[in-house]
Phi, psi and omega in degrees: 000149179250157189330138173256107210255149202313178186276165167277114172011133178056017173265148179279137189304322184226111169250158198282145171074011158237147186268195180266164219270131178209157137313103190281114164281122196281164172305296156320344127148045203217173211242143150332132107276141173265172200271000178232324189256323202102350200288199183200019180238144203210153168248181210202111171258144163233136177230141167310127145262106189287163154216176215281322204299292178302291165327294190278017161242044183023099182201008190310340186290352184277323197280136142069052173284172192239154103321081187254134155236130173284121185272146223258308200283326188244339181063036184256128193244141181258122165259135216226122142285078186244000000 
């Protein structure tokens, strides 16, 4: 596993919808890296998906979430539909 390097000045410790920084396990049994250091540690966010269709009928709340893990060493975020 690779180093989990401290949160940065002024972040807050707990943001709502993320969890503490882990190793992802993929649906096919195989462990998440990331695609640009290579790190193997991600904290794991869900974010709206907007679309265009929803929005201008103020419905955003209908769309969509995402699965994003953030890699904890480089901050390259994987978007993961799951």
């Amino acid at each position: 596993a690779a180093h989990v390097p401290p949160r940065p000045p002024g972040r807050p410790a707990s943001i709502a919808g993320m969890s503490e920084p882990r190793p992802v396990r993929l649906p096919h049994g195989g462990t998440l890296n990331c695609d640009t250091c290579r790190n193997d540690v991600f904290e794991e966010y869900r974010w709206k998906l907007q679309t265009t269709g929803l929005t201008f009928f103020n419905l955003d709340w209908a769309n969509r979430d995402a699965t994003c893990f953030v890699c904890t060493s480089c901050r390259r975020i994987h978007w993961f539909h799951l």
